[in-house]
VMD Tcl script that draws the C-alpha trace (Angstrom):
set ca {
  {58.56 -18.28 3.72}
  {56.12 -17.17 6.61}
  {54.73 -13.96 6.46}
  {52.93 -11.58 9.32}
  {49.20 -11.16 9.74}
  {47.88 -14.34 9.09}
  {44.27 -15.36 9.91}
  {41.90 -17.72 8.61}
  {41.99 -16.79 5.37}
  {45.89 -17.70 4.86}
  {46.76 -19.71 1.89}
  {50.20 -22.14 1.31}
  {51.37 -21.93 -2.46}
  {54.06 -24.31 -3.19}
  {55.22 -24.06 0.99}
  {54.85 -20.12 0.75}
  {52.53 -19.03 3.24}
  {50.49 -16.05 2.47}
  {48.48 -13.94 4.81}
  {45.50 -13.68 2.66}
  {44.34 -15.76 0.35}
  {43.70 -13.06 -2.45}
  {46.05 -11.10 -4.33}
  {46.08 -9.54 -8.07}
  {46.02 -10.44 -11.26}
  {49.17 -10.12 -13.24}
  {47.73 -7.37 -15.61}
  {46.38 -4.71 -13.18}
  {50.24 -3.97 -11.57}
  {51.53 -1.94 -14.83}
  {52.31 1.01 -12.64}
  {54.39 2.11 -9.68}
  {51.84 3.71 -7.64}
  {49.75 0.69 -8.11}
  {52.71 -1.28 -7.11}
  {52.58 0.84 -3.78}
  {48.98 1.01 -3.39}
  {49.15 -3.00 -3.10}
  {52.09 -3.20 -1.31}
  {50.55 -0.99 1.61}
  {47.35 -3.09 1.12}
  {46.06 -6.37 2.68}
  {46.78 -8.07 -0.37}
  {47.88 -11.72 0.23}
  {50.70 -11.28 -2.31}
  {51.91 -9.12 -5.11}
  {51.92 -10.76 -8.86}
  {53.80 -7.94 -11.00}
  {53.06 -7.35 -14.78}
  {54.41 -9.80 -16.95}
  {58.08 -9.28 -17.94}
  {59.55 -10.49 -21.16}
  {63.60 -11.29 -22.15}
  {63.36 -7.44 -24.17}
  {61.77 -4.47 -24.21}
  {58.17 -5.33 -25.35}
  {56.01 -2.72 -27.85}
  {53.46 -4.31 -30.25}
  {50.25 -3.04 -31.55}
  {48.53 -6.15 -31.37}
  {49.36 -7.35 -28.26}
  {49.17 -4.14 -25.82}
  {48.31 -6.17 -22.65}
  {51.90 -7.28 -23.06}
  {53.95 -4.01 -23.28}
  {56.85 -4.14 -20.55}
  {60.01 -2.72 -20.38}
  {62.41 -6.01 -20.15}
  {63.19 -8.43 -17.39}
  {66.48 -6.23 -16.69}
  {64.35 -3.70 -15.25}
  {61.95 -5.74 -12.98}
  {64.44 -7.37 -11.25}
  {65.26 -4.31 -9.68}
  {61.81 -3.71 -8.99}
  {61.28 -7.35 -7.11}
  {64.05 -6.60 -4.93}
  {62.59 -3.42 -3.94}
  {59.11 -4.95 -3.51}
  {60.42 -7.86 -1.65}
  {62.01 -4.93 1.09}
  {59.10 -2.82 1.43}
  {56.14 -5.48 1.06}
  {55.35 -7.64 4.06}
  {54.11 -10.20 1.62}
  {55.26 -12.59 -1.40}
  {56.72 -11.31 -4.51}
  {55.43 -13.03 -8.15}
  {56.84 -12.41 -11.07}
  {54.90 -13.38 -14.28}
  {57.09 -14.09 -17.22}
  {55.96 -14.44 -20.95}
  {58.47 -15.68 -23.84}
  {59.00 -16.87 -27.27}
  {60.92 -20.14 -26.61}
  {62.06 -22.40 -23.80}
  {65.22 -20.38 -23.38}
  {63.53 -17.10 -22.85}
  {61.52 -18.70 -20.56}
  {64.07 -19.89 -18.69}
  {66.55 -17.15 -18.98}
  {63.69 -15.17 -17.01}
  {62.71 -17.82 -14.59}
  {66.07 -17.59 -13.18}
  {66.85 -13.89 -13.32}
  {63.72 -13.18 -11.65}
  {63.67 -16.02 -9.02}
  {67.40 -14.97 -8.43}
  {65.68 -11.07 -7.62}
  {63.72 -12.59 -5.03}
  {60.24 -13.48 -6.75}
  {58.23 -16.17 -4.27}
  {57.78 -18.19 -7.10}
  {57.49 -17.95 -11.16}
  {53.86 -17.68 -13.40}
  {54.71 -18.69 -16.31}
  {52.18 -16.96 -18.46}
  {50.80 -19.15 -21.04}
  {47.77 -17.47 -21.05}
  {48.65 -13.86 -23.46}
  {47.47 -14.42 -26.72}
  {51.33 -13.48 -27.79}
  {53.05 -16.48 -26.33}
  {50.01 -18.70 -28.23}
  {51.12 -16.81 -31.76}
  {54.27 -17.09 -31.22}
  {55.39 -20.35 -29.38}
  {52.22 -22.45 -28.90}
  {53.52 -23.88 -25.57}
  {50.16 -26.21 -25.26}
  {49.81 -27.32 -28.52}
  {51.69 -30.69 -28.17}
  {52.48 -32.33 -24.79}
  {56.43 -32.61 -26.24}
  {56.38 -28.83 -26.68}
  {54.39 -28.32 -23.17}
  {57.47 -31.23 -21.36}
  {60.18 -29.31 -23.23}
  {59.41 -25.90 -21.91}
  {58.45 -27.15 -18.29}
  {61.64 -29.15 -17.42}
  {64.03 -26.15 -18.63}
  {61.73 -23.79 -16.49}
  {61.90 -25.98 -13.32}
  {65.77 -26.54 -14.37}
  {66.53 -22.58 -13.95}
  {64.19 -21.67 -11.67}
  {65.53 -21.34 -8.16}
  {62.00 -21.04 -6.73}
  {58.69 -23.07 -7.31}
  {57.22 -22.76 -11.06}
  {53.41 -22.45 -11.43}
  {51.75 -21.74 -15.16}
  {48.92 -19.43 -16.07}
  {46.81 -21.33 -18.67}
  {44.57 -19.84 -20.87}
  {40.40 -19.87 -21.20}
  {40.55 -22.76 -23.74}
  {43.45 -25.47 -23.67}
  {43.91 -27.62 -26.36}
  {44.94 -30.63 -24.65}
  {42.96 -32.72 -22.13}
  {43.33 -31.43 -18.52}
  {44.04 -35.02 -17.91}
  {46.89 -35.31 -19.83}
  {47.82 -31.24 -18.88}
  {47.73 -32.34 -15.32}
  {50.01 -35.55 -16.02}
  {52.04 -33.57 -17.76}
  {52.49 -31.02 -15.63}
  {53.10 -32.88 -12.35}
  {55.70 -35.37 -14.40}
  {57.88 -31.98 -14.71}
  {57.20 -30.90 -10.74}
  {55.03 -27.91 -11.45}
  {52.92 -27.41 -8.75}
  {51.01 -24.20 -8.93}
  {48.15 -23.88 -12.05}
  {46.31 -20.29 -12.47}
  {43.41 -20.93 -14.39}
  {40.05 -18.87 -15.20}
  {37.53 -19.31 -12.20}
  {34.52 -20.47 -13.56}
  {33.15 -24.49 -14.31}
  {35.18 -24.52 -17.90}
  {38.18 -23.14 -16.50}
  {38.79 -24.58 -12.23}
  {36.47 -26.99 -11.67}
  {37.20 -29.24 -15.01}
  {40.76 -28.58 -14.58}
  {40.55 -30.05 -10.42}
  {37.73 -32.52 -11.61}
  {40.12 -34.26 -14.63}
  {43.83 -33.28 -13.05}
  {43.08 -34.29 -9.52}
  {43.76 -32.46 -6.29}
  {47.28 -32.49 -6.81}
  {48.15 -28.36 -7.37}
  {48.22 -25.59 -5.87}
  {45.15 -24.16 -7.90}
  {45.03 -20.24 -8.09}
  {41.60 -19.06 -9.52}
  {41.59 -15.66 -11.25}
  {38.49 -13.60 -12.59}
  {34.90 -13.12 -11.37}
  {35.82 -12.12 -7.72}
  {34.12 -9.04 -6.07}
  {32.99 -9.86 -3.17}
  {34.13 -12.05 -0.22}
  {31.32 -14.42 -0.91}
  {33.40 -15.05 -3.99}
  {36.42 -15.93 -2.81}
  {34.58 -18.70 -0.38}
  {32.99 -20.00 -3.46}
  {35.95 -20.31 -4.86}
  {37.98 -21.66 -2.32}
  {35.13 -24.31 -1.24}
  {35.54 -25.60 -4.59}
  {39.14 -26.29 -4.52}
  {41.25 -22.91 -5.08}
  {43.97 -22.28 -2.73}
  {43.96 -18.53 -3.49}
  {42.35 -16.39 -6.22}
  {43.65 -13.38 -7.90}
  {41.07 -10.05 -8.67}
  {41.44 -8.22 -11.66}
  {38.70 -5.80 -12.99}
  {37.42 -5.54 -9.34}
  {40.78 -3.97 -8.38}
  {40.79 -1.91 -11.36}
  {37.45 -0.52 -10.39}
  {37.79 -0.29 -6.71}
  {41.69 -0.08 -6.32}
  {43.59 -1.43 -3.86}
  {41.28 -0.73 -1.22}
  {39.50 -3.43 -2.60}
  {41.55 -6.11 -0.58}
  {41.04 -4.69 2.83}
  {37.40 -5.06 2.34}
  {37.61 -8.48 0.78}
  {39.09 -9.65 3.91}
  {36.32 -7.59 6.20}
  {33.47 -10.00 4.28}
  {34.77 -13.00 4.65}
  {35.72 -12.63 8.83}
  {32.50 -11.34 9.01}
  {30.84 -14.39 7.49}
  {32.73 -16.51 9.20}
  {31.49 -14.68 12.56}
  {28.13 -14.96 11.41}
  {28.83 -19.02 10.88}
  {29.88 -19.66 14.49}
  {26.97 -17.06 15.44}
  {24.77 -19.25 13.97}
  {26.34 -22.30 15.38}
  {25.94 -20.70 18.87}
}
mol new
graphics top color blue
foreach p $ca { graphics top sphere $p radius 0.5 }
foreach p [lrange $ca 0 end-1] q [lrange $ca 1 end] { graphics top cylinder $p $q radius 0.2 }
display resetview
C-alpha cells in the first residue's frame, strides 16, 4: 500500500508504507470528530478504538466501552475513502475465536493491518493470552489464519514471559508488528532479547519531535501519541512533523 506525502520521516509496517512515522494511540479515537480531526491531519495512520465481537459496557473496564465490531466495519470503510493514510483496527476478545472472528471482519473492511490488543487489563482477566506460550501459539496462529492482512499485537507494561521466548514465539506464528510501551522496560528489552526482527511500534512518552527521533534511533519503526494528542489534539501531528524536518535541516546545516 503506498500512500501520498511521504518524506523522510516515512515508516514501512509489515510492507505498508506510511507517510509519517507517527500516528495515535488506539484509546484517544473514541469519537467521530476525533476520527475527522485525524483523518484531515498529518497523522501517519489512523489506529481506531478497540472493537470487541459485542457491544461492550463494564464498570471496571471503561477504557474498553465500544459499540461492537458490526459497527466499525462500517466506519473503516468510510475512513479508508476519506483518509489519505492507513486504516488500523485494534481488536480486544475473550478467546481465540473472538479474536479471530474480528481479525477477519475488520481486515475484510479494509483495516491496513490488525492490533491485537493484549494490552487492556480486560483481555488479561478474562483470557490471559500471555500467560503460557501454548495459550499465546493458540491465539496467534488462528489470528494470522483469519486475518486477510498483516497481524501485529499490543503487549502490555509487564509480560509474564521472557521477551526471548515472546519474540520466538511470536515470529514462529508470522506476526510481525509488536506495539509495546516506549521506555527501557518496555522497547528496548523487548528489541535487545527478541532481536531486530519486527516491525516495533513504540507508544507513550512522545511530545515532541525530539521524541520520536529518540525513539526511532533506538529501533521503533513508528510510534503512536496518546496523552499528547489528547492535550494538544490533532494539531499535534502537523507540528510533530515541523520538529523533526527542522532538525534534520539543522543536521545538514551543521554538516555544511
Amino acid at each position: 500500500m503506498t500512500v501520498g506525502h511521504r518524506h523522510d520521516w516515512g515508516a514501512t509496517i509489515a510492507g505498508v508504507e506510511l507517510p509519517f512515522c507517527a500516528m495515535n494511540a488506539s484509546g484517544t479515537a473514541a469519537s467521530p470528530d476525533t476520527l475527522r480531526a485525524l483523518a484531515a491531519s498529518r497523522a501517519g495512520a489512523i489506529v481506531l478504538k478497540t472493537a470487541t465481537v459485542h457491544p461492550f459496557l463494564h464498570p471496571e473496564f471503561r477504557s474498553l466501552h465500544n459499540p461492537g465490531y458490526d459497527k466499525v466495519a462500517p466506519l473503516v470503510r468510510e475512513l479508508r475513502a476519506a483518509a489519505a493514510v492507513p486504516i488500523v483496527a485494534s481488536i480486544a476478545g475473550s478467546n481465540p475465536g473472538e479474536y479471530a472472528v474480528l481479525a477477519h471482519a475488520l481486515g475484510d473492511a479494509g483495516a491496513a493491518w490488525i492490533e491485537a490488543n493484549l494490552a487492556d487489563a480486560w483481555v488479561a482477566a478474562t483470557f490471559g493470552p500471555l500467560e503460557s506460550e501454548a495459550t499465546l501459539a493458540d491465539l496467534l496462529a488462528r489470528l494470522v489464519e483469519a486475518s486477510p492482512v498483516p497481524v501485529g499485537v499490543k503487549l502490555p507494561e509487564r509480560v509474564p514471559m521472557p521477551y526471548a521466548r515472546l519474540g520466538a514465539v511470536l515470529a514462529e506464528s508470522g506476526v510481525p508488528i509488536v506495539t509495546i510501551k516506549n521506555d527501557f522496560a518496555g522497547l528496548e528489552k523487548f528489541l535487545l532479547e527478541a532481536g531486530p526482527r519486527f516491525d516495533v511500534i513504540a507508544v507513550g512518552g512522545v511530545r515532541s519531535g525530539y521524541d520520536v527521533r529518540r525513539a526511532v534511533l533506538k529501533g521503533a519503526r513508528a510510534v503512536q501519541v496518546g496523552s499528547a494528542l489528547v492535550d494538544e489534539g490533532a494539531a499535534i501531528f502537523a507540528r510533530l512533523e515541523r520538529e523533526l524536518r527542522g532538525s534534520r535541516e539543522r543536521g545538514r546545516g551543521d554538516e555544511g
